[in-house]
C-alpha positions in Angstrom: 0.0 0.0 0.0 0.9 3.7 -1.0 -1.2 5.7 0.5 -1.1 9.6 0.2 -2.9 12.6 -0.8 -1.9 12.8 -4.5 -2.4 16.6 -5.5 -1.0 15.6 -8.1 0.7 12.5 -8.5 4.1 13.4 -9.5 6.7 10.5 -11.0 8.3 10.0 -7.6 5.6 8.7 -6.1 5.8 6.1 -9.1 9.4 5.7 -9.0 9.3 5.4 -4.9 6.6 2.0 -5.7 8.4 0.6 -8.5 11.8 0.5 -6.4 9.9 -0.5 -3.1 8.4 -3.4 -4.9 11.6 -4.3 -6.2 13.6 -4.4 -3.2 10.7 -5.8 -1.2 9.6 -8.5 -3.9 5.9 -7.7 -3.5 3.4 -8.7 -5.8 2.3 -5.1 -6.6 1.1 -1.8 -5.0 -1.8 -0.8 -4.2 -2.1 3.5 -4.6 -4.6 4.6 -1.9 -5.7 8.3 -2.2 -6.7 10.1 1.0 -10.4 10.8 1.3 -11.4 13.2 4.0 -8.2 14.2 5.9 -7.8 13.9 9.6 -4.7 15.9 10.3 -4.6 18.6 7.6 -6.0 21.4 5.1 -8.2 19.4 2.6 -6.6 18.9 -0.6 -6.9 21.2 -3.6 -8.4 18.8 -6.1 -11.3 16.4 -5.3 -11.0 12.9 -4.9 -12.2 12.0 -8.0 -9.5 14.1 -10.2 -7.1 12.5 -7.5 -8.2 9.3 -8.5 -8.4 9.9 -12.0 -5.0 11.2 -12.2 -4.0 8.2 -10.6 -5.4 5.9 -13.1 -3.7 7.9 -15.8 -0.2 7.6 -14.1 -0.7 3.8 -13.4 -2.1 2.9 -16.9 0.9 0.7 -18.1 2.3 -1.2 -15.2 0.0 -3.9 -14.2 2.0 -4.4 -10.7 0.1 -1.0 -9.7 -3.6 -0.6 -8.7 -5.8 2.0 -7.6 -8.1 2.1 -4.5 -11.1 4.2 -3.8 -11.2 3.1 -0.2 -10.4 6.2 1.3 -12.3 8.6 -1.0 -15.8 6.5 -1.3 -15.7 6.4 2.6 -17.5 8.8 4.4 -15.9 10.8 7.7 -11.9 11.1 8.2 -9.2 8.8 6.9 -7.2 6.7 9.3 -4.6 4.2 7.8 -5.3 1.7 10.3 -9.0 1.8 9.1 -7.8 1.0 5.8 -5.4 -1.6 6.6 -8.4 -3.6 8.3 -10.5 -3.1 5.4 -8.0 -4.1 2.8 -7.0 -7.0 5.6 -10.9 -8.0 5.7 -11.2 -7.6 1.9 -8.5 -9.8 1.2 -8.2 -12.5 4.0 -4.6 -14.3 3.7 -2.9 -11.4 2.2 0.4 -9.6 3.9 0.4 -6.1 3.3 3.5 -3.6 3.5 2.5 0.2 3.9 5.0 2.3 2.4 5.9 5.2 3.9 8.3 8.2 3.6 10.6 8.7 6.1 8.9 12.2 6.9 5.9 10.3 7.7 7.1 7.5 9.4 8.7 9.8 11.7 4.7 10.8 12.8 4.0 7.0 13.2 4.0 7.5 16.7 1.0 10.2 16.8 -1.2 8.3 14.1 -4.7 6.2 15.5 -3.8 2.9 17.3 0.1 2.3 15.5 0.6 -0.5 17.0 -2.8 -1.9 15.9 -1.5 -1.0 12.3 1.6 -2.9 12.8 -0.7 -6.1 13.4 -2.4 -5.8 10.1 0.6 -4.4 7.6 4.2 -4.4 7.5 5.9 -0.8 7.7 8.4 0.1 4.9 10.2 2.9 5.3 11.7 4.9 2.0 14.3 8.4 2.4 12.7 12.0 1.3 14.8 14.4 -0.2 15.3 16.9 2.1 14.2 15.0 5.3 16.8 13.1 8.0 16.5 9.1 7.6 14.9 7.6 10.6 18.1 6.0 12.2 17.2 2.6 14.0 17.4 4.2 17.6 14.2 5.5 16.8 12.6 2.4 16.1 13.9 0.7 19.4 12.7 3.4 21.6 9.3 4.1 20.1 8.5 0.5 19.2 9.8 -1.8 21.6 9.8 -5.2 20.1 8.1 -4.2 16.8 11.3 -4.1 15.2 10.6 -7.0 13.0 7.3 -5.2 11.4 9.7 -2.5 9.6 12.2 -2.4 6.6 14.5 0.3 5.9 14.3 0.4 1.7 16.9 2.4 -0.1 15.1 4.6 -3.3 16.3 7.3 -5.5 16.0 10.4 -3.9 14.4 12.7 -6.2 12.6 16.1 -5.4 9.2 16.3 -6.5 6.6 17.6 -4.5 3.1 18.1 -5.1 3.4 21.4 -3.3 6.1 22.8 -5.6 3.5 21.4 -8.6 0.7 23.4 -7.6 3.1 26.5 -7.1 4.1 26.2 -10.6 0.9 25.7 -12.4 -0.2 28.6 -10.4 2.4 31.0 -11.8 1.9 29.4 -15.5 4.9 27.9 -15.3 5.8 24.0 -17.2 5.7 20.8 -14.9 6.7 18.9 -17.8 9.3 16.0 -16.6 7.5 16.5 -13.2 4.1 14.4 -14.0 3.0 12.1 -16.7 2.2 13.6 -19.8 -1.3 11.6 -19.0 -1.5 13.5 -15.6 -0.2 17.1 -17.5 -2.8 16.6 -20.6 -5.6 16.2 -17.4 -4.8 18.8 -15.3 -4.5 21.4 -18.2 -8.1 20.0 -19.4 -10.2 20.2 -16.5 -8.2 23.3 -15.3 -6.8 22.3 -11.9 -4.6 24.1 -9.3 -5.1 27.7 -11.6 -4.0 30.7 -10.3 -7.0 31.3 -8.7 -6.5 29.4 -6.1 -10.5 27.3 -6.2 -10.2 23.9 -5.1 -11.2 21.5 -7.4 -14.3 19.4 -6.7 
């Protein structure tokens, strides 16, 4: 599972999967948009362009997949909500959650972690920009949980969604940053303008 807000989905998401899977051998990824956040500012565009950007970026690899599980649900997100779905949804599968090392470092604060750890794996991948999580962290904040986490090494590479928005705002290119898919859909339905609207 990737899960994140995806506003937009730029190619290091993708490339942060693809390596992940890789190094962890999985049998694919599964690209959960957030739905209604918990801890922050909702996002700019609406799940559903989130979700169709998504199925414009993944269209080609049939290792990735999309779920809705977060956007179709009604109330806040919570990973560990999701996790027991997906577990529930698919009985006898062993799911990884993929996180950035930015987030992982919140792990702590987010609903019931250590239920989380029960129903998925946690990988952890670097962010440009952002200290890696050295493994005295993991010992003093998860006692004996050491086992449920993986420290995977990915190319660092400095998209952000943030920086995205900021240039389409000023009318400047994102080429190179997104799919052309993703680039083509944003122009079309006239996301993240300089007017600042979110996107329904």
């Amino acid at each position: 599972m990737l899960g994140g807000v995806f506003d937009p989905v730029h190619y290091a998401h993708l490339v942060i999967a693809e390596q992940a899977s890789e190094d962890l051998e999985l049998d694919g990824v599964l690209f959960v948009p957030l739905g209604s956040p918990s801890h922050r500012a909702a996002p700019h565009a609406g799940g559903g362009h989130r979700a169709a950007m998504l199925e414009l970026a993944l269209e080609g690899n049939p290792r990735f997949a999309l779920s809705r599980i977060e956007i179709d649900r009604d109330g806040p997100s919570y990973s560990v909500d999701t996790a027991q779905a997906l577990t529930d949804q698919r009985p006898g599968s062993d799911f990884v959650f993929i996180l950035s090392s930015e987030s992982a470092s919140y792990l702590p604060e987010w609903r019931e972690p250590e239920r989380l750890l029960d129903l998925a794996e946690i990988a952890v991948v670097p962010r440009l920009g952002y200290a890696d999580l050295p493994r005295e962290w993991l010992e003093a904040r998860f006692p004996g949980r050491e086992d449920r986490f993986s420290f995977v090494t990915t190319s660092r590479l400095g998209h952000s969604s943030s920086d995205i928005r900021a240039r389409l705002s000023s009318g400047r290119s994102i080429r190179y940053l997104v799919p052309p898919a993703v680039e083509a859909y944003i122009g079309e339905h006239g996301l993240y303008g300089s007017d600042g609207r979110p996107a329904a």
